[in-house]
N, CA, C and O atoms as a GROMACS GRO file, in nm:
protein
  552
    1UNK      N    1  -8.080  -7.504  -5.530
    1UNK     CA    2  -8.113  -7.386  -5.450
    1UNK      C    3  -8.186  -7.432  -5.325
    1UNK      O    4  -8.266  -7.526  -5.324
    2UNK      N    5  -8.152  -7.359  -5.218
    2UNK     CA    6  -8.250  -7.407  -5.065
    2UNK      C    7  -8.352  -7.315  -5.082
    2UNK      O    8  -8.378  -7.218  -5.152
    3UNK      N    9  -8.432  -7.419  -4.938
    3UNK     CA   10  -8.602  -7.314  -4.949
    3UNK      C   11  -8.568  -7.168  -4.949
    3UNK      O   12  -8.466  -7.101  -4.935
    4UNK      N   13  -8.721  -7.143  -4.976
    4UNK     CA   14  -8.726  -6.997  -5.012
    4UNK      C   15  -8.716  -6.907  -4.851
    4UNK      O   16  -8.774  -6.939  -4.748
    5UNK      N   17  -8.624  -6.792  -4.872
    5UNK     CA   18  -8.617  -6.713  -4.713
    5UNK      C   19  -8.592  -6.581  -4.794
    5UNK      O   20  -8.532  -6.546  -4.895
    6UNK      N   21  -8.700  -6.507  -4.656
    6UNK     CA   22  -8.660  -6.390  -4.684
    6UNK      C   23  -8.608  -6.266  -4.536
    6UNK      O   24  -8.659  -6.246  -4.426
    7UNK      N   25  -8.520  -6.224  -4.584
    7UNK     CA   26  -8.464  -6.144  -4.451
    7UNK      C   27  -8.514  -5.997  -4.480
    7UNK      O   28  -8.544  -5.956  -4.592
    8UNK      N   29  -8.519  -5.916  -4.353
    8UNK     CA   30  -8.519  -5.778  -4.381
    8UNK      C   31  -8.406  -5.722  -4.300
    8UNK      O   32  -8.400  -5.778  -4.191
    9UNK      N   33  -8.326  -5.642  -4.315
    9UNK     CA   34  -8.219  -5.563  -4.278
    9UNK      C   35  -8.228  -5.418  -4.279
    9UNK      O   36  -8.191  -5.348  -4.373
   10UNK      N   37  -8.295  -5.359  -4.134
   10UNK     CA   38  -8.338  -5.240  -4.108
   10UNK      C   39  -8.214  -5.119  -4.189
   10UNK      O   40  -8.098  -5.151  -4.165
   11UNK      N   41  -8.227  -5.021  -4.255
   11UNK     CA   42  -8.149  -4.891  -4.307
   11UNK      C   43  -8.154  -4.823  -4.222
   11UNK      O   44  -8.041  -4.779  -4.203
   12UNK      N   45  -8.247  -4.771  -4.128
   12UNK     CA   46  -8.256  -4.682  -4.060
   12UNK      C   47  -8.340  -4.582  -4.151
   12UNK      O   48  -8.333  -4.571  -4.273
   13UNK      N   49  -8.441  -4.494  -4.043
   13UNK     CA   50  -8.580  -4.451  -4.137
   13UNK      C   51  -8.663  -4.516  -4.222
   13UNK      O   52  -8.714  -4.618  -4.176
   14UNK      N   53  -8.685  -4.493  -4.304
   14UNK     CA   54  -8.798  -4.531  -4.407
   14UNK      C   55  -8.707  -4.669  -4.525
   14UNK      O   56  -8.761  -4.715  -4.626
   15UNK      N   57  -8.609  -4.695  -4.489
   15UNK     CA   58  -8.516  -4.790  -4.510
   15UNK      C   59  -8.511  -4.970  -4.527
   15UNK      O   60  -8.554  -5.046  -4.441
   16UNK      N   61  -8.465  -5.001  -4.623
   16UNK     CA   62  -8.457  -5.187  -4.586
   16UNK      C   63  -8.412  -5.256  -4.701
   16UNK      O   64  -8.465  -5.240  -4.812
   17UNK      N   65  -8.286  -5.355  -4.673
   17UNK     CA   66  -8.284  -5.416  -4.750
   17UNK      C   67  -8.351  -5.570  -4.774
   17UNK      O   68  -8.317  -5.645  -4.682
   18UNK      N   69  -8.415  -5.619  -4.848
   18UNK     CA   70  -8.496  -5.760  -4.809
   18UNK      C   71  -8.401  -5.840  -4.874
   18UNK      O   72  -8.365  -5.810  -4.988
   19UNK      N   73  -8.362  -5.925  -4.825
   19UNK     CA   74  -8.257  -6.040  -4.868
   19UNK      C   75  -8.333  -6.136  -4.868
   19UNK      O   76  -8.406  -6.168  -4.774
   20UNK      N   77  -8.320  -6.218  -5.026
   20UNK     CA   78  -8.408  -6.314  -5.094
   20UNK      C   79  -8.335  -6.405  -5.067
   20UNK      O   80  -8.232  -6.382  -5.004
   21UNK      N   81  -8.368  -6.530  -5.105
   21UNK     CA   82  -8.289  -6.647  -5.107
   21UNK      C   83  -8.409  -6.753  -5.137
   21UNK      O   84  -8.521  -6.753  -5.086
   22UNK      N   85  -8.341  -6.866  -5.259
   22UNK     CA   86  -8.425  -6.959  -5.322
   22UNK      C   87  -8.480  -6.886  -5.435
   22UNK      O   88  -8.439  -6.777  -5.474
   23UNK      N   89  -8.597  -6.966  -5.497
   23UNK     CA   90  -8.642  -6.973  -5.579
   23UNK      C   91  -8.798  -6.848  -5.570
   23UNK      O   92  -8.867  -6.843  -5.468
   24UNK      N   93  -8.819  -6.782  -5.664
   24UNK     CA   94  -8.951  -6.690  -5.623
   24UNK      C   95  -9.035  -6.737  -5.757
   24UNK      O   96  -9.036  -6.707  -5.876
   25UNK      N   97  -9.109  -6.834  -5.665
   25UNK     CA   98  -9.228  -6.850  -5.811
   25UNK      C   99  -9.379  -6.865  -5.757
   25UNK      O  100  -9.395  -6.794  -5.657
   26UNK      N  101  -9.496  -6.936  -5.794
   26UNK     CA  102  -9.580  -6.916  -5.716
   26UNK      C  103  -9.640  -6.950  -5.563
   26UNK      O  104  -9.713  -6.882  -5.491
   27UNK      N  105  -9.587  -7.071  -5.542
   27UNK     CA  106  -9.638  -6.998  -5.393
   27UNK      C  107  -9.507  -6.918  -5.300
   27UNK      O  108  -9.521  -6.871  -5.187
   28UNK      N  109  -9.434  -6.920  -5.347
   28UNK     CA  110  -9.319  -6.792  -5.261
   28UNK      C  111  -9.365  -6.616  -5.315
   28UNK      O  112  -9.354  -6.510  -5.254
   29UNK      N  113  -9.395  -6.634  -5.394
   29UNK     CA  114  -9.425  -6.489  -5.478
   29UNK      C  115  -9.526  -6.435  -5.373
   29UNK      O  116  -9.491  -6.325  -5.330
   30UNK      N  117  -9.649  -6.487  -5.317
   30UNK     CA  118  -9.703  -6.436  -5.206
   30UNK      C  119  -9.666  -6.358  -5.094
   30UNK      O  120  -9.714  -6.255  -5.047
   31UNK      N  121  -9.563  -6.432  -5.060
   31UNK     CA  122  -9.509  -6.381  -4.967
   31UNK      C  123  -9.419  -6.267  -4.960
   31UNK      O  124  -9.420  -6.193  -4.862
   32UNK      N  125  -9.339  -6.248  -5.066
   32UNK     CA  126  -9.251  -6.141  -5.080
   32UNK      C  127  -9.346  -6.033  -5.116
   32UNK      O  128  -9.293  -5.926  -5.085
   33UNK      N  129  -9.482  -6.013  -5.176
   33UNK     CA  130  -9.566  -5.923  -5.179
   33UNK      C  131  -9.596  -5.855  -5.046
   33UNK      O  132  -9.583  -5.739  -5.008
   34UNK      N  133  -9.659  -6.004  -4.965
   34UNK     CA  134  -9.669  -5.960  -4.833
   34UNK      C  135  -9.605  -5.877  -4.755
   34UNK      O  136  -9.643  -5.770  -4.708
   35UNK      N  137  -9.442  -5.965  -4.737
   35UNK     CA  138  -9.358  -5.876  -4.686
   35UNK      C  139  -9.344  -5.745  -4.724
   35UNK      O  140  -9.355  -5.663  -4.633
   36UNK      N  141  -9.321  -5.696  -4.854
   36UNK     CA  142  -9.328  -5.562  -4.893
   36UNK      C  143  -9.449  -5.463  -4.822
   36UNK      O  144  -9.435  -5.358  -4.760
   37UNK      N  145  -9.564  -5.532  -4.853
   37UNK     CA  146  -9.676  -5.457  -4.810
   37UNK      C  147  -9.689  -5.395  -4.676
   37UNK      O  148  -9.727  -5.282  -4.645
   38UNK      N  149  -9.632  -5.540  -4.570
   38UNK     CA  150  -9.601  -5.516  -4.429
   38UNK      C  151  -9.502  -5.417  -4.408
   38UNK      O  152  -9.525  -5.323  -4.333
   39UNK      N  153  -9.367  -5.432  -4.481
   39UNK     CA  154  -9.273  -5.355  -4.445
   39UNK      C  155  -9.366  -5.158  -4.507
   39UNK      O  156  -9.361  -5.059  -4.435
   40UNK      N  157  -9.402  -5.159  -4.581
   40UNK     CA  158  -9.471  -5.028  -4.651
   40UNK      C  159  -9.604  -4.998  -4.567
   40UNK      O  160  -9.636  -4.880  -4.580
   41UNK      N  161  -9.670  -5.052  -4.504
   41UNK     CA  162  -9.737  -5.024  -4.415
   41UNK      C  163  -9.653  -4.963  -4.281
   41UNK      O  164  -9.687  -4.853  -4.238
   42UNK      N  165  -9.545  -5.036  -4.219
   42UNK     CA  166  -9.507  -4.967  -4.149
   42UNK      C  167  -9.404  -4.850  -4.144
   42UNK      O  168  -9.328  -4.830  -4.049
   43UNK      N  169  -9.411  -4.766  -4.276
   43UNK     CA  170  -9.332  -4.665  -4.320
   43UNK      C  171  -9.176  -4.692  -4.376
   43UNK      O  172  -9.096  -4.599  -4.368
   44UNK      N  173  -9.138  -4.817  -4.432
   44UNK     CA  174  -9.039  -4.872  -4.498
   44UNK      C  175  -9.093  -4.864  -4.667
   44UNK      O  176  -9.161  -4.954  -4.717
   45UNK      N  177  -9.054  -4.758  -4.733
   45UNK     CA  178  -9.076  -4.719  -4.889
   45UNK      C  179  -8.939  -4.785  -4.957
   45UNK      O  180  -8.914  -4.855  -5.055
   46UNK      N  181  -8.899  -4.752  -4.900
   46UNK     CA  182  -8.724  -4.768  -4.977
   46UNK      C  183  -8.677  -4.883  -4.937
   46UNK      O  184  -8.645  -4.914  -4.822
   47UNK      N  185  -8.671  -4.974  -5.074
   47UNK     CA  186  -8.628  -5.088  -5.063
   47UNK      C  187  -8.520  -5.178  -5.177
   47UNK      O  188  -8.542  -5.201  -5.296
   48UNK      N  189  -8.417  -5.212  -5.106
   48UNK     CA  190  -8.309  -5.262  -5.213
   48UNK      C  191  -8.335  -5.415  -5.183
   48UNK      O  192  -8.309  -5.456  -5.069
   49UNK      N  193  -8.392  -5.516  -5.292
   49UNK     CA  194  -8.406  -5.636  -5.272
   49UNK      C  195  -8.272  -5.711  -5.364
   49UNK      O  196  -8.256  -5.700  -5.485
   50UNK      N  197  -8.180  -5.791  -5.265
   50UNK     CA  198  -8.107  -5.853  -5.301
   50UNK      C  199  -8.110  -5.995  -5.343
   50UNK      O  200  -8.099  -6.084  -5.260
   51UNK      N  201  -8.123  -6.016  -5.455
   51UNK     CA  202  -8.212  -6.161  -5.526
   51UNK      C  203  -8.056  -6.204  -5.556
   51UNK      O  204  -8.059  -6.289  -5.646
   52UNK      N  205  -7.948  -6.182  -5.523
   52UNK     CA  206  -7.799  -6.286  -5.594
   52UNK      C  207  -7.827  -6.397  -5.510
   52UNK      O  208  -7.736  -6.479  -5.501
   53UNK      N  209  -7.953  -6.425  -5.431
   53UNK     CA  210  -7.929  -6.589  -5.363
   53UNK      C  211  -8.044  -6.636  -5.415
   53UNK      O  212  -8.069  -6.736  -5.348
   54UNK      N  213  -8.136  -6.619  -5.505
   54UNK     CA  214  -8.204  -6.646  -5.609
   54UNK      C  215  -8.155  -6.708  -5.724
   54UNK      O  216  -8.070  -6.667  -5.804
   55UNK      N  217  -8.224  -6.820  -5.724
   55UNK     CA  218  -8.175  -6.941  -5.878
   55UNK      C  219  -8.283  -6.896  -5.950
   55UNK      O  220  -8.243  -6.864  -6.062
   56UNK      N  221  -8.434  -6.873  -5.935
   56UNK     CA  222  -8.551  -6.932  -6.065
   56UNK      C  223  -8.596  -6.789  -6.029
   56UNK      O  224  -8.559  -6.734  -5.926
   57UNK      N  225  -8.676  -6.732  -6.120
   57UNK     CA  226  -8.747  -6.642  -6.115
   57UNK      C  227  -8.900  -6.618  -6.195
   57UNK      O  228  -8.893  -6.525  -6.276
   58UNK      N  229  -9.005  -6.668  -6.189
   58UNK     CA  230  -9.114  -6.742  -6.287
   58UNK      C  231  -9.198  -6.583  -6.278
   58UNK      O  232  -9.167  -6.480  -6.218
   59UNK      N  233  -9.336  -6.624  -6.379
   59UNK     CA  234  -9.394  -6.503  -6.376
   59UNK      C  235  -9.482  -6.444  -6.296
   59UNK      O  236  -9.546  -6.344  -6.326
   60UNK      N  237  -9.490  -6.521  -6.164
   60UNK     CA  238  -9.547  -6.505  -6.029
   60UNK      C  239  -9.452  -6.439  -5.940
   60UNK      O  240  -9.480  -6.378  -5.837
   61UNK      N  241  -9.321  -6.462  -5.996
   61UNK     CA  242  -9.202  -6.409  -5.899
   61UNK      C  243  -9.185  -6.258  -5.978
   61UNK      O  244  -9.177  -6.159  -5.905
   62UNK      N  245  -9.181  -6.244  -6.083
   62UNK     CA  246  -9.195  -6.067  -6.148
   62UNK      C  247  -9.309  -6.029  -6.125
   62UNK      O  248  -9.310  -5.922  -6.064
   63UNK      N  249  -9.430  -6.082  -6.152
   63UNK     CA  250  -9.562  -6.010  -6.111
   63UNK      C  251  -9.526  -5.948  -5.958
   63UNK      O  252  -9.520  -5.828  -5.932
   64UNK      N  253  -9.508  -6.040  -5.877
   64UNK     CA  254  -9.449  -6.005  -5.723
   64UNK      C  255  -9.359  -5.853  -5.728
   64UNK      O  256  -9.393  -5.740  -5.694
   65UNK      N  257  -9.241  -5.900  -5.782
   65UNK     CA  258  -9.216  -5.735  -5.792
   65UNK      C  259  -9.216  -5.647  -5.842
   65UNK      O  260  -9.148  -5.552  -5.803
   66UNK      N  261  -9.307  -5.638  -5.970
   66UNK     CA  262  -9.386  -5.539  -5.994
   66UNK      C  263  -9.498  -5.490  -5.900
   66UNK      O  264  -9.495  -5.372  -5.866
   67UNK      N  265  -9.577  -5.554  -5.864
   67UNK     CA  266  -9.666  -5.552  -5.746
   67UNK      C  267  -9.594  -5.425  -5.660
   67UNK      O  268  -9.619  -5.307  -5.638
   68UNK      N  269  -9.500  -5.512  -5.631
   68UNK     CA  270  -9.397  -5.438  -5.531
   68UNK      C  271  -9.346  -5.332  -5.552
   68UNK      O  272  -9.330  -5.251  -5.460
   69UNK      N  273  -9.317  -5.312  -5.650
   69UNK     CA  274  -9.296  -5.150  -5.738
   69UNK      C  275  -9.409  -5.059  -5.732
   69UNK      O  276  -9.386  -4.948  -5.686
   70UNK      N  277  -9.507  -5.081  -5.764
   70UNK     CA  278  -9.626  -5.020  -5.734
   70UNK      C  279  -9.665  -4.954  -5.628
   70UNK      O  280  -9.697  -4.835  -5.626
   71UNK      N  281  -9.663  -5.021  -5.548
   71UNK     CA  282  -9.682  -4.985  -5.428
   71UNK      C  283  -9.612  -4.918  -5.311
   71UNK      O  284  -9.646  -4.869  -5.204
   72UNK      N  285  -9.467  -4.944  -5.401
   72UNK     CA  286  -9.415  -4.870  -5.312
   72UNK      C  287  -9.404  -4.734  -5.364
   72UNK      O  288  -9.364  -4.637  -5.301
   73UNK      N  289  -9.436  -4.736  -5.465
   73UNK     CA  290  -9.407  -4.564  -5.573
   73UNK      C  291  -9.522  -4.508  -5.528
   73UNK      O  292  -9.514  -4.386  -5.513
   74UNK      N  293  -9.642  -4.564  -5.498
   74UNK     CA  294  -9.795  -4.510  -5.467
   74UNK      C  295  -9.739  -4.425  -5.313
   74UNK      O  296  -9.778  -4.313  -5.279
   75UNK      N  297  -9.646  -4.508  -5.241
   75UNK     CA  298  -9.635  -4.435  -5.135
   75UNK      C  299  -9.538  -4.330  -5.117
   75UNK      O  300  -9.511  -4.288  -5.004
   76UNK      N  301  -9.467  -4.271  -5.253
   76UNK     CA  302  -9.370  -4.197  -5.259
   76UNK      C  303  -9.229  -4.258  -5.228
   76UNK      O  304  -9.134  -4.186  -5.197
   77UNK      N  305  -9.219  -4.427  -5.240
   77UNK     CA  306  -9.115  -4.513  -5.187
   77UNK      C  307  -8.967  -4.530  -5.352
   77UNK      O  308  -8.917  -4.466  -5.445
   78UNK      N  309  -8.965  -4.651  -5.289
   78UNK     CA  310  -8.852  -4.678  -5.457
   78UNK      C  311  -8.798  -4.833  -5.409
   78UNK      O  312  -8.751  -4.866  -5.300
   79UNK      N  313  -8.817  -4.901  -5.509
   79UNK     CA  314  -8.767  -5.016  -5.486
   79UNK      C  315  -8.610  -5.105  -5.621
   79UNK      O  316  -8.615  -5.165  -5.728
   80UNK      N  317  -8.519  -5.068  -5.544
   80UNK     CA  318  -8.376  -5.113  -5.629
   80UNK      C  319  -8.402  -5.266  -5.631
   80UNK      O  320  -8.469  -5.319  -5.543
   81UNK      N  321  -8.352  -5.328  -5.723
   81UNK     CA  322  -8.305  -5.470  -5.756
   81UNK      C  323  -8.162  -5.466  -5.760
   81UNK      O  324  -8.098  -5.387  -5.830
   82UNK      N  325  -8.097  -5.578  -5.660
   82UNK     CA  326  -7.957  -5.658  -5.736
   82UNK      C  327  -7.986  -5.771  -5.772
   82UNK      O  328  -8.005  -5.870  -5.701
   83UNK      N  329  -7.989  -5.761  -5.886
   83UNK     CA  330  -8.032  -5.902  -5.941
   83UNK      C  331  -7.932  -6.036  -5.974
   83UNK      O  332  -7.964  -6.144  -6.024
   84UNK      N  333  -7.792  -5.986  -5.924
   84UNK     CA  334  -7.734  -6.065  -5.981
   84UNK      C  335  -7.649  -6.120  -6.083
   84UNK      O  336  -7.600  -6.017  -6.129
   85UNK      N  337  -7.603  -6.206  -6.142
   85UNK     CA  338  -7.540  -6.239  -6.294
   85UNK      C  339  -7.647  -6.353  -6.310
   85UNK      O  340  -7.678  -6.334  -6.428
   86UNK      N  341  -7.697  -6.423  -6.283
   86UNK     CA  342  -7.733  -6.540  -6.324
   86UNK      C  343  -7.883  -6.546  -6.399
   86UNK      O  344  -7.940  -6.451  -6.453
   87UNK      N  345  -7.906  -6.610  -6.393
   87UNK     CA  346  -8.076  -6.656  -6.456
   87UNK      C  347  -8.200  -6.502  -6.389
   87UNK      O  348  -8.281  -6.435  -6.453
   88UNK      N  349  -8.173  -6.498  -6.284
   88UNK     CA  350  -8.272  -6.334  -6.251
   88UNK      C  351  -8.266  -6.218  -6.370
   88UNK      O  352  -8.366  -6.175  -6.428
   89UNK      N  353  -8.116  -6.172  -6.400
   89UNK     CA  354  -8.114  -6.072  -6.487
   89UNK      C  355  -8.125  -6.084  -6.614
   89UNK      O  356  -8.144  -5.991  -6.692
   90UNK      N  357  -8.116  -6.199  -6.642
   90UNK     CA  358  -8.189  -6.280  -6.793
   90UNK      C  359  -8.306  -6.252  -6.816
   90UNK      O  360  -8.351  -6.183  -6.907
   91UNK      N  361  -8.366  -6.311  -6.722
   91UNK     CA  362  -8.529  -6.286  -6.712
   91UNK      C  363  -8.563  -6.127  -6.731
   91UNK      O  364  -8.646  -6.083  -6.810
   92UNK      N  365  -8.492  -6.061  -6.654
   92UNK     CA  366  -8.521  -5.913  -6.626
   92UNK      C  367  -8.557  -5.856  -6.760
   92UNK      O  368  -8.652  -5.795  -6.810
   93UNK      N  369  -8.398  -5.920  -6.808
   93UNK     CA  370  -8.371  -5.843  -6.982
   93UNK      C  371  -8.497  -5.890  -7.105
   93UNK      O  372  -8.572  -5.820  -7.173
   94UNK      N  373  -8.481  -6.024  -7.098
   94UNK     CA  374  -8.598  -6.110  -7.199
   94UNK      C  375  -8.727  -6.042  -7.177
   94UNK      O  376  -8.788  -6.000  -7.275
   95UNK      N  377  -8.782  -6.026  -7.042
   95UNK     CA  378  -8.914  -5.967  -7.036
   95UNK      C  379  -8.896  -5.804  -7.039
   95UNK      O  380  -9.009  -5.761  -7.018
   96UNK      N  381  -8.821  -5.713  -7.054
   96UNK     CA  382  -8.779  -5.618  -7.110
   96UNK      C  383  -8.839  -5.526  -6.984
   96UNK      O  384  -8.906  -5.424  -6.996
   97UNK      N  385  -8.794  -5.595  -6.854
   97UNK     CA  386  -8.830  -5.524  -6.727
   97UNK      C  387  -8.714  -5.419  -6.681
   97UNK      O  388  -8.732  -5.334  -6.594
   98UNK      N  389  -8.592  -5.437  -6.751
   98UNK     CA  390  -8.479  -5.381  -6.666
   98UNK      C  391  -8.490  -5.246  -6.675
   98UNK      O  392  -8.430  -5.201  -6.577
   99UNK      N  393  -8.538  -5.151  -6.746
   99UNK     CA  394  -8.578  -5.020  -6.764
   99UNK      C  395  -8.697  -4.994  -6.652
   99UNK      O  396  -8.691  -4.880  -6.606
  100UNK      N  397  -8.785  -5.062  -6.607
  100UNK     CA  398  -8.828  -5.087  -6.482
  100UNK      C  399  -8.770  -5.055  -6.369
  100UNK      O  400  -8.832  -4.987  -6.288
  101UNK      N  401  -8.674  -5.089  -6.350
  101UNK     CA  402  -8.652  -5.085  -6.270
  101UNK      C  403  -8.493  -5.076  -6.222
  101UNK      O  404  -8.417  -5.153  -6.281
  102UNK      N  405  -8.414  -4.960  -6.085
  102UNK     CA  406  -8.280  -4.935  -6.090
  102UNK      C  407  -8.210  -5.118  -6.030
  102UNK      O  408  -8.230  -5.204  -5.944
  103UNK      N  409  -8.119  -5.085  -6.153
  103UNK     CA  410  -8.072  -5.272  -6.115
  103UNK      C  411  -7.888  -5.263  -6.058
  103UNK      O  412  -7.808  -5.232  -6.146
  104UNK      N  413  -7.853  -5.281  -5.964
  104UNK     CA  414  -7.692  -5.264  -5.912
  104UNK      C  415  -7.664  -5.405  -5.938
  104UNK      O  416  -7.739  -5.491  -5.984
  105UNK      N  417  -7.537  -5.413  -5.900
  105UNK     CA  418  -7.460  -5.522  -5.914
  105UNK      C  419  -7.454  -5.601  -5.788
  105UNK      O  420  -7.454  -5.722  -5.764
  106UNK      N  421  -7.450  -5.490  -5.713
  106UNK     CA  422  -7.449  -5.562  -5.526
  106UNK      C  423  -7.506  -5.456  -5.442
  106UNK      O  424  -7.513  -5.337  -5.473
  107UNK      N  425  -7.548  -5.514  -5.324
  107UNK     CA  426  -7.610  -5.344  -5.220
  107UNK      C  427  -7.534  -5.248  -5.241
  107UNK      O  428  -7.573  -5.175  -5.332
  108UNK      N  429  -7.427  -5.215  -5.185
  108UNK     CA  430  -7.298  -5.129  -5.183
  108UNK      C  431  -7.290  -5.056  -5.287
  108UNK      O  432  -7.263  -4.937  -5.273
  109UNK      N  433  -7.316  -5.128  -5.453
  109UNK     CA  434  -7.335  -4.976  -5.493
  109UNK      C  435  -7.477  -4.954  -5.513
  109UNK      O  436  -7.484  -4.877  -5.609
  110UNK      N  437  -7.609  -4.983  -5.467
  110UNK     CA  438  -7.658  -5.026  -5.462
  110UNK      C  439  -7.721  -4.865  -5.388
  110UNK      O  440  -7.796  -4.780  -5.436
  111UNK      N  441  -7.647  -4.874  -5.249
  111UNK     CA  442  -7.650  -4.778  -5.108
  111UNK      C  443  -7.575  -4.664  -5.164
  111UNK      O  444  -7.613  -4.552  -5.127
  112UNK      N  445  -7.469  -4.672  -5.250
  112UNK     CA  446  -7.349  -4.560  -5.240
  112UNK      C  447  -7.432  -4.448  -5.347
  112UNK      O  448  -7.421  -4.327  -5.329
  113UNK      N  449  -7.513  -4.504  -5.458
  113UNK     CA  450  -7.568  -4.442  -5.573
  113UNK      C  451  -7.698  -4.355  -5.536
  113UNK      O  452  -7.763  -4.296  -5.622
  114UNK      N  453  -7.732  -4.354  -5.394
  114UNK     CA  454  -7.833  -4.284  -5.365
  114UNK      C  455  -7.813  -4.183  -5.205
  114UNK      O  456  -7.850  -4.230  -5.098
  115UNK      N  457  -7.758  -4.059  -5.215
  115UNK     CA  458  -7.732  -3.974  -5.080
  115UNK      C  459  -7.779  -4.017  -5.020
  115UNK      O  460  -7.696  -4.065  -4.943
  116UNK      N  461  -7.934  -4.060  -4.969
  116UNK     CA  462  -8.016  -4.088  -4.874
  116UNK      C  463  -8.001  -4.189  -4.830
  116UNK      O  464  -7.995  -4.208  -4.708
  117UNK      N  465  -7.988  -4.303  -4.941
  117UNK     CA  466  -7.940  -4.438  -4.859
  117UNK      C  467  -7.790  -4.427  -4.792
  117UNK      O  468  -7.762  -4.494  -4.692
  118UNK      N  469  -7.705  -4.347  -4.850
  118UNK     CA  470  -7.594  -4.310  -4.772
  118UNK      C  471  -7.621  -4.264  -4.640
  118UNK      O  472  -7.577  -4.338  -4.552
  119UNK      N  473  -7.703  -4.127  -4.589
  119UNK     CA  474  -7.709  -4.090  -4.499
  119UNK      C  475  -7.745  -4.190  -4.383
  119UNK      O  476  -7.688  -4.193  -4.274
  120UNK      N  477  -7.873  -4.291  -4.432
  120UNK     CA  478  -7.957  -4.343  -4.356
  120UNK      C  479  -7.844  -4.486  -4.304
  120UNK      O  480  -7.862  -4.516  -4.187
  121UNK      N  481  -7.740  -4.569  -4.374
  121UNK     CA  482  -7.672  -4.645  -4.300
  121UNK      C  483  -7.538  -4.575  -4.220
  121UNK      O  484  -7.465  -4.630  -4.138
  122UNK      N  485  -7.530  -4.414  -4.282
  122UNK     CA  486  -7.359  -4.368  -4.150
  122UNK      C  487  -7.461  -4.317  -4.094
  122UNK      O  488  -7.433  -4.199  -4.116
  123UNK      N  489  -7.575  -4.312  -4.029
  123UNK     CA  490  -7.634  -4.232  -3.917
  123UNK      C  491  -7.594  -4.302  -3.794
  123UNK      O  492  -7.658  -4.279  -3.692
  124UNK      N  493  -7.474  -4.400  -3.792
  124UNK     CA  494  -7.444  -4.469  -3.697
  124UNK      C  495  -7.272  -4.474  -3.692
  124UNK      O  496  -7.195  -4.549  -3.633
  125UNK      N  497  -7.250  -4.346  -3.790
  125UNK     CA  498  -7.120  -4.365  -3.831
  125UNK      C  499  -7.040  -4.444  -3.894
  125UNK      O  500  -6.919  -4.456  -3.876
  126UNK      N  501  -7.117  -4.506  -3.981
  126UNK     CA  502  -7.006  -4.631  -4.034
  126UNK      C  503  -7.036  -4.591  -4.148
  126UNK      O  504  -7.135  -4.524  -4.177
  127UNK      N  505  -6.879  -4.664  -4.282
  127UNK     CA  506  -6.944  -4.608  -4.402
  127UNK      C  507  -7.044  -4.751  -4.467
  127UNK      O  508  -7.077  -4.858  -4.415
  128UNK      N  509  -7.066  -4.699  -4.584
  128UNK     CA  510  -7.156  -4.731  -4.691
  128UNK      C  511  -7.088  -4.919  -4.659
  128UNK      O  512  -7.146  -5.024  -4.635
  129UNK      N  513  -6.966  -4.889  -4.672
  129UNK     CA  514  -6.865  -5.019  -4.672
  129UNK      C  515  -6.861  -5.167  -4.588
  129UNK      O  516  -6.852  -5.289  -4.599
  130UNK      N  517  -6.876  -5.036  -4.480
  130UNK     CA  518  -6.907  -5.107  -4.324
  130UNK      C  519  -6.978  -5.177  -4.262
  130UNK      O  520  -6.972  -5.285  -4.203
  131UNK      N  521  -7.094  -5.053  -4.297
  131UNK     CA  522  -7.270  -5.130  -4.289
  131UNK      C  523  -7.327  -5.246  -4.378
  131UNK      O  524  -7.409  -5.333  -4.348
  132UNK      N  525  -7.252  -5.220  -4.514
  132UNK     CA  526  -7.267  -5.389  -4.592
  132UNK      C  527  -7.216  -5.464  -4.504
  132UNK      O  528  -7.296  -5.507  -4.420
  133UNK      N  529  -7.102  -5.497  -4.492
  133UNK     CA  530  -7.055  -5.560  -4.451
  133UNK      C  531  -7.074  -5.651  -4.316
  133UNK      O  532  -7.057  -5.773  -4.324
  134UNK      N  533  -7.106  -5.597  -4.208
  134UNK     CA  534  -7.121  -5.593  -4.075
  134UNK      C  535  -7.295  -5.645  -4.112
  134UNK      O  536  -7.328  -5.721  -4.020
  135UNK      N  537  -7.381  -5.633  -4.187
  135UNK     CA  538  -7.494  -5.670  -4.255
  135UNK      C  539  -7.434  -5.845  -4.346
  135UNK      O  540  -7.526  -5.927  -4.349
  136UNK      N  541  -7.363  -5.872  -4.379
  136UNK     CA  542  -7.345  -5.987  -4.461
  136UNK      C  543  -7.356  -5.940  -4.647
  136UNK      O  544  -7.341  -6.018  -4.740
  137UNK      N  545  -7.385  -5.791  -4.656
  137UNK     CA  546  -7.446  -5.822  -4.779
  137UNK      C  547  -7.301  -5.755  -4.873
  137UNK      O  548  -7.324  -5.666  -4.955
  138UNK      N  549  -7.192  -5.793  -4.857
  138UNK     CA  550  -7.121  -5.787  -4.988
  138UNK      C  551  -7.128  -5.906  -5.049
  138UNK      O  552  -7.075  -5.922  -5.159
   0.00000   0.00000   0.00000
């Protein structure tokens, strides 16, 4: 797996998807808190974090998004997981987090399973389809 990166990909409104990549354990787990916090400070509640470029996931990297769950529910927000097939949704299941939290397969359905996230990527006219896409995240 390469270093740890994290992207944000504006939704439009209160919107974002954070695109993970690498490994989230303790000292990366900081940061994705951060980011959340930053992005939720500046009125970004709603968040679909795409971890399929995620190999390891330790208990600094779930504390992280639980953290992250928290906080964003405190602000009336919601935070989706795609976790993936691999070692992430293992973890999810073993620590008996997946009821925790809404888990898709990929953004797309990810975006399509919630009106609002629908509205908020065609507010530019494109569909659900498009905006993945034209984004990188199918």
């Amino acid at each position: 797996m390469g270093p740890f990166h994290l992207e944000s990909i504006a939704a439009g409104g209160e919107r974002a998807v954070l695109r993970i990549d690498g490994d989230i354990e303790t000292c990366p787990a900081p940061q994705l808190r951060d980011r959340v916090l930053g992005l939720a400070g500046h009125g970004t509640v709603h968040i679909i974090a795409d971890l399929r470029g995620v190999g390891f996931l330790d208990s600094a990297g779930l504390g992280a998004l639980v953290a992250a769950r928290k906080e964003l529910r405190g602000r009336a927000g919601s935070l989706m997981l795609v976790p993936g097939t691999g070692r992430v949704v293992q973890v999810l299941r073993i620590t008996g987090l997946t009821g925790a939290f809404a888990l898709h397969s990929c953004v797309l359905e990810a975006v399509t399973a919630d009106r609002t996230w629908q509205a908020a990527v065609s507010a530019d006219g494109l569909s659900a389809g498009i905006w993945c896409r034209e984004h990188g995240l199918l």
